[in-house]
N, C-alpha and C positions, 0 to 999 in steps of 0.2 A: 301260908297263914299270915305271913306280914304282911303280903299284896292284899289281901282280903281285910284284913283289920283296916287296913287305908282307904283302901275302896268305900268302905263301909263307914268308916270317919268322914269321907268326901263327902257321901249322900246324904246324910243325916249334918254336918255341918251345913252346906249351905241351904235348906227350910230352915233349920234353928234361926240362922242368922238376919234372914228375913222375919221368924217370927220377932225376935229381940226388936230388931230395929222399929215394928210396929208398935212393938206392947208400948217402946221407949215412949214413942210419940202420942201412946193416948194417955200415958201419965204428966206427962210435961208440957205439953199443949193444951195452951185453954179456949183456945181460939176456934176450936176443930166445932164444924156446926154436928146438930145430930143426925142428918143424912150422913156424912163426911164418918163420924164414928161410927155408925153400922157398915157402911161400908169397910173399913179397915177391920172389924169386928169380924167379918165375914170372911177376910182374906188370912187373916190369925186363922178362926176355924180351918179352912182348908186347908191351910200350912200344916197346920195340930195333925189331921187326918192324914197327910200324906205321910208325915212321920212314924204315924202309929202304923201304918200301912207297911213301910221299909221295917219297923221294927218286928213288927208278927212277920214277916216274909221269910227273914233273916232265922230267925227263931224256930219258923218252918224247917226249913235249911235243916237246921242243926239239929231238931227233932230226927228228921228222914234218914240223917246220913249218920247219927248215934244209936239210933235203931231204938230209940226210947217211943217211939210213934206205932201203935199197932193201928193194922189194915183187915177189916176183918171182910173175908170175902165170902159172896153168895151169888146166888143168881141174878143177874140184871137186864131188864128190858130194853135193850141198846135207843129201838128205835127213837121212844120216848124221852129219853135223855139228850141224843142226839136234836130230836126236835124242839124241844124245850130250850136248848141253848143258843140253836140258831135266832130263835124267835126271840132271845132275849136281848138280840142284837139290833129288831129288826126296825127302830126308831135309827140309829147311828144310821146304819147300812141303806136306807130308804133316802132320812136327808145329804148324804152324801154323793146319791148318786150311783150307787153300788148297784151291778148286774147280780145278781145270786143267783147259784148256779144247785139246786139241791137234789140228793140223788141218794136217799131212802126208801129200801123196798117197803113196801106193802108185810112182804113175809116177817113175822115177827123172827128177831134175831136176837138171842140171848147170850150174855159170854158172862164169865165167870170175873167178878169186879168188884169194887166198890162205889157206891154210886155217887159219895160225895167227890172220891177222888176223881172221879170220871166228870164230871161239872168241873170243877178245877183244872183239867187237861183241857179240857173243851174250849174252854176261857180263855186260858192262857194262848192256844193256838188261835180260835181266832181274833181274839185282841190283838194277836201279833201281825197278824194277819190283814187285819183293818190300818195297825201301825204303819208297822213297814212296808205292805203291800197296797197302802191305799193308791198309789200313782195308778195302779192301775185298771183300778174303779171294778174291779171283781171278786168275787166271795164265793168258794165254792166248799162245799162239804158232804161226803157221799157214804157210803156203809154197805159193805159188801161181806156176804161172806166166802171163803176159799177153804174147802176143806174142814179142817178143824180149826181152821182160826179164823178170824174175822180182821178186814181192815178198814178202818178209819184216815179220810183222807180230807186235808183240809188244805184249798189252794186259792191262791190269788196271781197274780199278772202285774205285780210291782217288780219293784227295782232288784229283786233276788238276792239270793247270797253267791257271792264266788266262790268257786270250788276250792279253794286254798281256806277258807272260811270252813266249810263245808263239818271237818270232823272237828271244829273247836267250838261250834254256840251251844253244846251242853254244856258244857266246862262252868263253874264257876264262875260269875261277875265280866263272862268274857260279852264284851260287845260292838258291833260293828263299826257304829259310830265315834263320831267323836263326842266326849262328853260335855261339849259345850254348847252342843246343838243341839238346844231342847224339843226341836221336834220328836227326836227319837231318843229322849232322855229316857231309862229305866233303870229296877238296881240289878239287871245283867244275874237275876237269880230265876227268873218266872221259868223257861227251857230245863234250866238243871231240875228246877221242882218238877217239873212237867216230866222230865224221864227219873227219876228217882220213881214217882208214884207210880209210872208205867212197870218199871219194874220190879216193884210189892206186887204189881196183878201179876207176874211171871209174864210178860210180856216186852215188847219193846218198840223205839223208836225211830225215826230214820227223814232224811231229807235229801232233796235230789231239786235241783234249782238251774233252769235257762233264764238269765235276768230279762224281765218284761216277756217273756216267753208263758213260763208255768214255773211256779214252786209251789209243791205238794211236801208237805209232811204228813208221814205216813207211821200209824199208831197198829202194831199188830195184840191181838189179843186174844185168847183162849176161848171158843167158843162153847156153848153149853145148849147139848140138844137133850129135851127129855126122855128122862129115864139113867142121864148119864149122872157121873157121882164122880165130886171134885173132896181131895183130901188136903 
């Protein structure tokens, strides 16, 4: 809890401290032309929104893991969610260059879920995924079903996680990087939410990584054929 309270202090002091240092200078400065003020105007707003971002994150968190947060579950159309999120990538992933790699059956495939949390998983992986796996310019996401359950895999061809890595990026604020290298700055929460909600669906998560090879994370989930009855 202490490392976390700190953690958490870290990330929200330094936007604060950027916000301050701008607000100072549109009070005290008279000289600032008005291109010059909307500009800085504009960099307060995005500080504001990053803040309020880490705040609800956090909040998140503590909702999931107090069990004060209900998941209320029903039938859901995999495919269409799955497709829906790729697609909401596919501005990022087009100007960057990204190979996409998609592998959705035709067969409608239904599992037992909730559909906002299942957007939110989605997200979270492949953001993560564009993140940390952009070196290696590929984006995959595919939907299969096995049995009674269904798997969600989502891979890229970056720089991977080491296997000593491997059973701690659920964890709590745990993250790879160094926090001072804003390329891969986050608040080391988006994974831990990501398997919490996986497992309100009674379901679970998993990662298996060759660096610049393939890292798939891989989402298992309860599938739903008709006629069948979830309690």
């Amino acid at each position: 809890m202490r490392r976390m309270l700190s953690n958490i202090s870290h990330d929200l002091r330094t936007p604060l401290t950027v916000i301050s240092g701008y607000v100072e200078m549109l009070l005290h400065r008279t000289d600032i032309a008005p291109e010059e003020r909307a500009a800085l105007l504009g960099k307060v707003s995005a500080k504001v929104q990053e803040v309020t971002g880490m705040i609800n994150t956090f909040f998140d968190l503590a909702k999931l893991e107090s069990g004060d947060r209900e998941l209320p579950l029903s039938r859901v159309y995999l495919n269409e969610v799955c497709r829906r999120n790729i697609l909401s990538f596919y501005d990022v992933l087009t100007d960057n260059g990204f190979e996409v790699q998609i592998d959705i059956p035709d067969e409608p495939i239904h599992v037992y879920a909730n559909e906002e949390a299942l957007d939110r998983i989605l997200n979270n992986l492949i953001s993560n995924a564009i993140r940390y796996g952009g070196e290696g310019r590929m984006l995959g996401l595919s939907v299969r079903a096995d049995g009674e359950a269904v798997l969600i895999e989502v891979t890229d061809r970056g720089k991977g996680i080491q296997e000593h890595h491997q059973d701690h990026i659920f964890e709590r604020l745990y993250t790879l990087e160094d926090s001072r290298n804003r390329k891969y700055q986050g608040s080391g929460l988006g994974l831990t939410i990501t398997k919490r909600l996986v497992e309100l669906m009674h379901g679970s998560i998993s990662v298996t990584s060759k660096p610049y090879e393939k890292t798939t994370f891989t989402v298992w989930l309860k599938r739903m054929t008709f006629g069948s009855d979830q309690t």
